[in-house]
PDB file of N, H, CA, C and O in Angstrom:
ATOM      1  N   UNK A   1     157.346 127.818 147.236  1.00  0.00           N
ATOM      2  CA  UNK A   1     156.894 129.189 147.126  1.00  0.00           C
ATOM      3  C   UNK A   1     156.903 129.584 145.660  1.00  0.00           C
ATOM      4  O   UNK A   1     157.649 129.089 144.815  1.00  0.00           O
ATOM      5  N   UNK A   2     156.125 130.393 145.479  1.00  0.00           N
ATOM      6  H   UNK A   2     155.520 130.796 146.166  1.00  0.00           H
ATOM      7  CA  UNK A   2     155.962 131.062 143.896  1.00  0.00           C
ATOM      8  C   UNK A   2     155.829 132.326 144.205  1.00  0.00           C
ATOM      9  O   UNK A   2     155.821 132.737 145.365  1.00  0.00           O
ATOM     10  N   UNK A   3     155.702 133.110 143.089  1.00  0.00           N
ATOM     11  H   UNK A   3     155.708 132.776 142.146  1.00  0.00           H
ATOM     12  CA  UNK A   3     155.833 134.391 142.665  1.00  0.00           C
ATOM     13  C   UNK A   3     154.238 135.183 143.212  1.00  0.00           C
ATOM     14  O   UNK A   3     154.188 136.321 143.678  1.00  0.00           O
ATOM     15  N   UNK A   4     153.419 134.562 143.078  1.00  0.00           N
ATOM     16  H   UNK A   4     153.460 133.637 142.699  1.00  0.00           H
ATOM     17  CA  UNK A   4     152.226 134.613 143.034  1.00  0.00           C
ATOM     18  C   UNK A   4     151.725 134.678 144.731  1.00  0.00           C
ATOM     19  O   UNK A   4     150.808 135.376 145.165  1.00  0.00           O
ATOM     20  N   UNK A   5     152.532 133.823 145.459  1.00  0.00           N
ATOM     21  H   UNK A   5     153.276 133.256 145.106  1.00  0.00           H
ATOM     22  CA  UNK A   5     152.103 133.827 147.231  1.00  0.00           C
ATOM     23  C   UNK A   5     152.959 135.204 147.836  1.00  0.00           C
ATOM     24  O   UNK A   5     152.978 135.578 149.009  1.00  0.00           O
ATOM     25  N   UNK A   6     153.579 135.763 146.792  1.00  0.00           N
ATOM     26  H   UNK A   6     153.563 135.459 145.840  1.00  0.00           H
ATOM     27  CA  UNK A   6     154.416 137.150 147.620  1.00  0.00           C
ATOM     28  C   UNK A   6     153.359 138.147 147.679  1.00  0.00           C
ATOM     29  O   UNK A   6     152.847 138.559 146.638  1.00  0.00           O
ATOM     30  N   UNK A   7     153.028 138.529 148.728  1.00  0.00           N
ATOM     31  H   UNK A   7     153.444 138.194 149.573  1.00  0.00           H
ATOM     32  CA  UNK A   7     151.725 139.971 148.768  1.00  0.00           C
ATOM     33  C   UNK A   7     151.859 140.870 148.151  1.00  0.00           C
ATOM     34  O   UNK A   7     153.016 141.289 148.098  1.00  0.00           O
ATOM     35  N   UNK A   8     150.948 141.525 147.486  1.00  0.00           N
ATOM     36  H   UNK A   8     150.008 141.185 147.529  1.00  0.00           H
ATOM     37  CA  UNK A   8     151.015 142.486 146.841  1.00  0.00           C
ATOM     38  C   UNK A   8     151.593 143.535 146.956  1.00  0.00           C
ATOM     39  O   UNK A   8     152.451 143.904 146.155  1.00  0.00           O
ATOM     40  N   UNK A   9     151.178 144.287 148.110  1.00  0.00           N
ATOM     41  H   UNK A   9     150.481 143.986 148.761  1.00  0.00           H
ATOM     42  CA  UNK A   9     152.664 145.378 148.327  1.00  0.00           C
ATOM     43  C   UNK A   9     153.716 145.272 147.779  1.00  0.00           C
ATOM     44  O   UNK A   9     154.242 146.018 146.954  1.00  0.00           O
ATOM     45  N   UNK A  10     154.136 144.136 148.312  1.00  0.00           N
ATOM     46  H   UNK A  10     153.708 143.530 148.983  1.00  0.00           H
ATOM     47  CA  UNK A  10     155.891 143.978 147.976  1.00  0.00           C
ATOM     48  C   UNK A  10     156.020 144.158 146.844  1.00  0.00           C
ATOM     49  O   UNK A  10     156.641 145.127 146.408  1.00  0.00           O
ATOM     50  N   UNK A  11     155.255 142.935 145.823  1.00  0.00           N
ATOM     51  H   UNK A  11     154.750 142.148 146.177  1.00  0.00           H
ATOM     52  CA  UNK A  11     154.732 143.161 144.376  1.00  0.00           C
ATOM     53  C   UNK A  11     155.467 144.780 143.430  1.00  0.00           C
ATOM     54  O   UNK A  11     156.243 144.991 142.498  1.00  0.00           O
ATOM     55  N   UNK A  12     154.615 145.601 144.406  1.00  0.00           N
ATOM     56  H   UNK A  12     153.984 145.429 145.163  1.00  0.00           H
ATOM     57  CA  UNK A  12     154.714 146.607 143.571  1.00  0.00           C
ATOM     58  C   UNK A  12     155.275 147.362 144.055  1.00  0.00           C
ATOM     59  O   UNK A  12     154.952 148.534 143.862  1.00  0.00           O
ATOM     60  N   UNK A  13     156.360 147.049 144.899  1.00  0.00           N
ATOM     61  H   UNK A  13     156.623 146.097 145.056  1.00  0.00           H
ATOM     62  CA  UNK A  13     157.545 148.098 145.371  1.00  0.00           C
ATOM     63  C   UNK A  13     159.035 147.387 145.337  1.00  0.00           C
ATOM     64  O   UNK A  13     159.903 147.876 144.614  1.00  0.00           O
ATOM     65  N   UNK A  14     159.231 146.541 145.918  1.00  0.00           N
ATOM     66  H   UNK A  14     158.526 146.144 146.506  1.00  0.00           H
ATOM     67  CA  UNK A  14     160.018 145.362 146.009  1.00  0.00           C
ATOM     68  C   UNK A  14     161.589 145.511 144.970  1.00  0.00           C
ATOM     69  O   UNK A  14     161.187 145.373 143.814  1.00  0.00           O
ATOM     70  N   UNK A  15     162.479 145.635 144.952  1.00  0.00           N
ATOM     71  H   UNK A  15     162.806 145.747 145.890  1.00  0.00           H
ATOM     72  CA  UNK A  15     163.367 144.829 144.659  1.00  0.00           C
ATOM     73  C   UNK A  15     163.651 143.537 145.179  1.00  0.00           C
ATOM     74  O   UNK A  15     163.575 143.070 146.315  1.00  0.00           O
ATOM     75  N   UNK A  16     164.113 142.907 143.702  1.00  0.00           N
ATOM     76  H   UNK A  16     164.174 143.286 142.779  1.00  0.00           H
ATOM     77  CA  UNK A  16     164.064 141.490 143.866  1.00  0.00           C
ATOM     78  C   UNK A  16     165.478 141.091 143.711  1.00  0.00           C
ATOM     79  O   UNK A  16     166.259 141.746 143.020  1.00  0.00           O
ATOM     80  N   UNK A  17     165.838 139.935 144.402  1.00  0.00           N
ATOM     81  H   UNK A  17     165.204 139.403 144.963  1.00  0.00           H
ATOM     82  CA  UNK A  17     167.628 139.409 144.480  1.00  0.00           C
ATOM     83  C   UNK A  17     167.629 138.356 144.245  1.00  0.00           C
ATOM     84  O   UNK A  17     167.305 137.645 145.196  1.00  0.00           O
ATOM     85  N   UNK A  18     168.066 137.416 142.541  1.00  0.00           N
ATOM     86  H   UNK A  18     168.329 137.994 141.768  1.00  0.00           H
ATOM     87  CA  UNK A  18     168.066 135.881 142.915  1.00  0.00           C
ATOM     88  C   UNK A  18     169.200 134.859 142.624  1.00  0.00           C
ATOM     89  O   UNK A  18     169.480 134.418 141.509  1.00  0.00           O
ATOM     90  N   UNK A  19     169.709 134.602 143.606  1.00  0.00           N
ATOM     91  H   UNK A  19     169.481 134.960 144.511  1.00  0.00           H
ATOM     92  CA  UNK A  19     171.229 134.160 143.072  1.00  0.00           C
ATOM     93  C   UNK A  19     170.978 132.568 142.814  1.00  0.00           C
ATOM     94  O   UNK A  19     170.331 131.938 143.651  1.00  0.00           O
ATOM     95  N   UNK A  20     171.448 131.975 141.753  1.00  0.00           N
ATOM     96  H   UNK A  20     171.973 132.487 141.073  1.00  0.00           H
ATOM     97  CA  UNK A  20     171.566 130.063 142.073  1.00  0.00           C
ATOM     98  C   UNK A  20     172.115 129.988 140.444  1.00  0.00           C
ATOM     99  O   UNK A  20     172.604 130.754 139.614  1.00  0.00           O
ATOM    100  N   UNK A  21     171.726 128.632 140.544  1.00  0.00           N
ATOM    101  H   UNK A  21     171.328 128.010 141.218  1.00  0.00           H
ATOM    102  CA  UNK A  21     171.430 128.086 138.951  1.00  0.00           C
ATOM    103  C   UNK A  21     170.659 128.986 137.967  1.00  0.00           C
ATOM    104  O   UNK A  21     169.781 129.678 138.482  1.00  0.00           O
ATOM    105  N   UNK A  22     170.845 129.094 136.603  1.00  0.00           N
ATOM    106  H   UNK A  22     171.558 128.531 136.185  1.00  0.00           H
ATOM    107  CA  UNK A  22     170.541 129.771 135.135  1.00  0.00           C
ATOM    108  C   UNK A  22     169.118 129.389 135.725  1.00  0.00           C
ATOM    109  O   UNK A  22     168.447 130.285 136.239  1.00  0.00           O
ATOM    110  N   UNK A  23     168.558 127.890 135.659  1.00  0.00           N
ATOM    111  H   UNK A  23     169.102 127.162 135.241  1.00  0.00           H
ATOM    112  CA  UNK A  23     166.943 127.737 135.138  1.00  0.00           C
ATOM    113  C   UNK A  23     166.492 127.722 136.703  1.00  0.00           C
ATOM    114  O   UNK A  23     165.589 126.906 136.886  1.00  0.00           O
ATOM    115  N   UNK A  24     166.833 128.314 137.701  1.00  0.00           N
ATOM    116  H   UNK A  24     167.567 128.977 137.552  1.00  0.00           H
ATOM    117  CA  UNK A  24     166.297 128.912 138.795  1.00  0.00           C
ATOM    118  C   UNK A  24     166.216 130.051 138.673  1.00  0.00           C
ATOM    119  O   UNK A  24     165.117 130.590 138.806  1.00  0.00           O
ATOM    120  N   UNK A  25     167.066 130.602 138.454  1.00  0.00           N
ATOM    121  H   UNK A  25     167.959 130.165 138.346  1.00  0.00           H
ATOM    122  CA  UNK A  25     166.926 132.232 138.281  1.00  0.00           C
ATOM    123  C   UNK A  25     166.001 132.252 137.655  1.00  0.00           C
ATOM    124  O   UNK A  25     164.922 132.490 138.196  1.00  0.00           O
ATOM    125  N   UNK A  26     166.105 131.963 136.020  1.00  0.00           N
ATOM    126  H   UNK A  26     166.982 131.769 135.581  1.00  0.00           H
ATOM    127  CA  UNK A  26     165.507 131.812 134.808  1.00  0.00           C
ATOM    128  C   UNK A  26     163.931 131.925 135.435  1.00  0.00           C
ATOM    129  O   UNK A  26     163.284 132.955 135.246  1.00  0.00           O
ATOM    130  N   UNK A  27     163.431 130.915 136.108  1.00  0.00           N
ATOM    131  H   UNK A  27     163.956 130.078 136.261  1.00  0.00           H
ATOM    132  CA  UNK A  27     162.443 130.677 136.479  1.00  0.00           C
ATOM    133  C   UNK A  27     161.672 131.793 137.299  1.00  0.00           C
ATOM    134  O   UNK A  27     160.483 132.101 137.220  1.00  0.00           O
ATOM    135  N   UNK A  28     162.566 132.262 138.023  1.00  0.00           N
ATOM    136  H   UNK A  28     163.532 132.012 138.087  1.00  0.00           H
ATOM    137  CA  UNK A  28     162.234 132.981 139.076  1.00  0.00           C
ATOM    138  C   UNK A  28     161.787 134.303 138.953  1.00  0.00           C
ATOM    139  O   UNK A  28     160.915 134.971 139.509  1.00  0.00           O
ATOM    140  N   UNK A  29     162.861 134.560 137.820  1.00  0.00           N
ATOM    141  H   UNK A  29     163.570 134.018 137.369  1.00  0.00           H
ATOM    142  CA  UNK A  29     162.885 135.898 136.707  1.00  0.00           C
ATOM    143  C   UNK A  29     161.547 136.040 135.660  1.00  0.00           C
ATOM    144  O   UNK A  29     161.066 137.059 135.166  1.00  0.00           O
ATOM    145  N   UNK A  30     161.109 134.522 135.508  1.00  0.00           N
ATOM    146  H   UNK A  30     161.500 133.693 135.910  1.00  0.00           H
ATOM    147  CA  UNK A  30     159.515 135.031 134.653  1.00  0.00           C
ATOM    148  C   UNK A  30     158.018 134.786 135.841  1.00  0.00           C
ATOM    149  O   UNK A  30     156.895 135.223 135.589  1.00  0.00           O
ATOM    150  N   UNK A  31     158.324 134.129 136.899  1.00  0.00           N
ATOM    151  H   UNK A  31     159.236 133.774 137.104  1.00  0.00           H
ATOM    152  CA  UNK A  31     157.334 134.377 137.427  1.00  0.00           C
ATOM    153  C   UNK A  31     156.735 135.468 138.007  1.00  0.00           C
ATOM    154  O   UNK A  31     155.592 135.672 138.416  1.00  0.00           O
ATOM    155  N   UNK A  32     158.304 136.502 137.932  1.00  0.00           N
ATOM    156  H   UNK A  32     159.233 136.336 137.599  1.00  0.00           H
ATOM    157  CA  UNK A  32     157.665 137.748 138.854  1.00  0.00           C
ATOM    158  C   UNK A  32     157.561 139.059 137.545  1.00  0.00           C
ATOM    159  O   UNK A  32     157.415 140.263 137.756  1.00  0.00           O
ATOM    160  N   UNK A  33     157.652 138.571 136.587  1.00  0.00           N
ATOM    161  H   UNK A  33     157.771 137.593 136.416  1.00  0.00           H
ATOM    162  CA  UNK A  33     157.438 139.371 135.305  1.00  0.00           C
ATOM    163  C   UNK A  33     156.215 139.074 135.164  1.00  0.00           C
ATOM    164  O   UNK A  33     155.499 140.011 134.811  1.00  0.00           O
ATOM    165  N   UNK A  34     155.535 137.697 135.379  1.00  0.00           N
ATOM    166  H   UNK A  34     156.116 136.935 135.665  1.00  0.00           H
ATOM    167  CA  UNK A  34     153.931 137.203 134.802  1.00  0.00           C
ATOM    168  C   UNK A  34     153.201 137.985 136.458  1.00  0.00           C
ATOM    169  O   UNK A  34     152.058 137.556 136.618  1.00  0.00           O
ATOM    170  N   UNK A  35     153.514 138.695 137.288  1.00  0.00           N
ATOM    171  H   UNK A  35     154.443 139.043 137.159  1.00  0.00           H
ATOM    172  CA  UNK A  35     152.815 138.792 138.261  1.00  0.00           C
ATOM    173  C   UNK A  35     152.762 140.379 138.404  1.00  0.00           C
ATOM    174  O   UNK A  35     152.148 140.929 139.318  1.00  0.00           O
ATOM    175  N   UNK A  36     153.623 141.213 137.190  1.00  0.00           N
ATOM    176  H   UNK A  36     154.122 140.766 136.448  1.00  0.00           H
ATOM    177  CA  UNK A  36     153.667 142.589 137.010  1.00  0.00           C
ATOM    178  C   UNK A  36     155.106 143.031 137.874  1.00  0.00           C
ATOM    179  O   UNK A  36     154.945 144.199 138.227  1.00  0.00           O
ATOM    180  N   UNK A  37     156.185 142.620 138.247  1.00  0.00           N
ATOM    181  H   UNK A  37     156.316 141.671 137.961  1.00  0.00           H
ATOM    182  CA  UNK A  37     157.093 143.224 138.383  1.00  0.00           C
ATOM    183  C   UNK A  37     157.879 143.896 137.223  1.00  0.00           C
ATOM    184  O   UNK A  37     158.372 143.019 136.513  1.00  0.00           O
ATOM    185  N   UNK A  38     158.140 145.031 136.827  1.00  0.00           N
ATOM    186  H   UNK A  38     157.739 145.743 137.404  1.00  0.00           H
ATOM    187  CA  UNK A  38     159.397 145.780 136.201  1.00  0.00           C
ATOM    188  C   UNK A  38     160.525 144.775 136.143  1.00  0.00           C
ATOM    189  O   UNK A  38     160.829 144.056 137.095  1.00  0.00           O
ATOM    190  N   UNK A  39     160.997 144.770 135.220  1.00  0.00           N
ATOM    191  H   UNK A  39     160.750 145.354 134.447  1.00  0.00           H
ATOM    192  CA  UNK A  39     162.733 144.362 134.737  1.00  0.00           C
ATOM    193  C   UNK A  39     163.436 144.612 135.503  1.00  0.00           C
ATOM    194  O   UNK A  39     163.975 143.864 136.319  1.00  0.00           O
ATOM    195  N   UNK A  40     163.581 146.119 135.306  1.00  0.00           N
ATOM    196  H   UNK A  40     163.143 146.727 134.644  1.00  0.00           H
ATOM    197  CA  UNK A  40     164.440 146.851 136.447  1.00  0.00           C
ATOM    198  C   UNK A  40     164.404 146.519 138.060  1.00  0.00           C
ATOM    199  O   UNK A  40     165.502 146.366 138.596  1.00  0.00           O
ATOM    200  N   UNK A  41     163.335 146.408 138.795  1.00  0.00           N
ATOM    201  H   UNK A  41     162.443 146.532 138.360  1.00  0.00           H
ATOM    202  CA  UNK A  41     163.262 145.770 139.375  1.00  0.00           C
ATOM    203  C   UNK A  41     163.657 144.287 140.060  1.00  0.00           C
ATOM    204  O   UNK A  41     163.491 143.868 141.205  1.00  0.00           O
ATOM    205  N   UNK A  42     164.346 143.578 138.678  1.00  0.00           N
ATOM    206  H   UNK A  42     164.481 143.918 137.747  1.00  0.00           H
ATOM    207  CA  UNK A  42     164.634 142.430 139.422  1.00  0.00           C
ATOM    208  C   UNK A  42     166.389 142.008 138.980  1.00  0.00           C
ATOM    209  O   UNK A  42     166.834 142.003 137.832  1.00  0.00           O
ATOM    210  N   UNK A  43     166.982 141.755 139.951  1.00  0.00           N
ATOM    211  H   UNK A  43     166.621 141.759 140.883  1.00  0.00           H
ATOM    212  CA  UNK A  43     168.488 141.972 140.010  1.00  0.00           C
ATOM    213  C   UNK A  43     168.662 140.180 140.295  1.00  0.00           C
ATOM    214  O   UNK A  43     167.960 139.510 141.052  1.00  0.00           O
ATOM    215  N   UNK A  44     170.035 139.598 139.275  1.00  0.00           N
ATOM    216  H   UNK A  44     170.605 140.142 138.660  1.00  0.00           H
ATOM    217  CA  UNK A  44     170.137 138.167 139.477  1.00  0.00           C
ATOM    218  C   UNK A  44     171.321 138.092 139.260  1.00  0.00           C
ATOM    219  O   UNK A  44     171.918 139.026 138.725  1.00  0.00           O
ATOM    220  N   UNK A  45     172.110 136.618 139.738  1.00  0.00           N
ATOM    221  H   UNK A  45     171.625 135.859 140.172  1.00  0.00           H
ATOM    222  CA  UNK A  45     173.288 136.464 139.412  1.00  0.00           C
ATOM    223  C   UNK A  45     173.491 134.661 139.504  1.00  0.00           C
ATOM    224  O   UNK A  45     173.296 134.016 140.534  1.00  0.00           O
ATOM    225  N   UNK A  46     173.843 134.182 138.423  1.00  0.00           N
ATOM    226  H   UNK A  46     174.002 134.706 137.586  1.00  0.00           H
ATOM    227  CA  UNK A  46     173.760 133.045 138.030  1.00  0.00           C
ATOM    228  C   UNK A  46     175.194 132.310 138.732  1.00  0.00           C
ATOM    229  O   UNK A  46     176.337 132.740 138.581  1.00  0.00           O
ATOM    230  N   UNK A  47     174.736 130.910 139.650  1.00  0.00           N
ATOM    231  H   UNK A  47     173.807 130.561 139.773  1.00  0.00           H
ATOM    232  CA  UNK A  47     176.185 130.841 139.927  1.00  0.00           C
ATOM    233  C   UNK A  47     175.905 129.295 139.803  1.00  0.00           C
ATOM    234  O   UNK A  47     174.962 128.682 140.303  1.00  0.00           O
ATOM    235  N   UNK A  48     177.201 128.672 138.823  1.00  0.00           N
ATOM    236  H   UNK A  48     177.967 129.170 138.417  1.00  0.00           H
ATOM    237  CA  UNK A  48     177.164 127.435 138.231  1.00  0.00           C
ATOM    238  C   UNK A  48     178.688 126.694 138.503  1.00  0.00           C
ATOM    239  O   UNK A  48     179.771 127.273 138.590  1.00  0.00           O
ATOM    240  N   UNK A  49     178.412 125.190 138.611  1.00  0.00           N
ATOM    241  H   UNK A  49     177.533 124.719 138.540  1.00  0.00           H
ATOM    242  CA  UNK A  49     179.438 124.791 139.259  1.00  0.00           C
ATOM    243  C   UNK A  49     179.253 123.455 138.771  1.00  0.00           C
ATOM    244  O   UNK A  49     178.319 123.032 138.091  1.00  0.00           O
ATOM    245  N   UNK A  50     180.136 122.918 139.149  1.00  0.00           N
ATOM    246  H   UNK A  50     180.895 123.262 139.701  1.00  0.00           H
ATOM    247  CA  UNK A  50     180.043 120.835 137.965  1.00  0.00           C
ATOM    248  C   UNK A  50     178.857 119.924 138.870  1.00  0.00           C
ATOM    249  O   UNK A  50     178.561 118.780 138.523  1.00  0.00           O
TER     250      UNK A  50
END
């Protein structure tokens, strides 16, 4: 899934939640910036482990 197959609605109402790894988040965090989500809009929490 990508940023891009989420429907538009959601798009532009949506809070977003993405918990995992830095370059998942990371990732996850610019695809829905390149698709017009707000900053504010998107809430993350990085969780790293050996």
């Amino acid at each position: 899934m990508r940023a891009d197959d989420i429907p538009r609605p959601l798009l532009d109402s949506a809070t977003f939640f993405i918990c995992g790894r830095r370059r998942f988040v990371t990732g996850w965090r610019e695809q829905l910036k390149d698709v017009g989500v707000e900053s504010g809009r998107i809430r993350s929490e990085v969780f790293e482990w050996p």
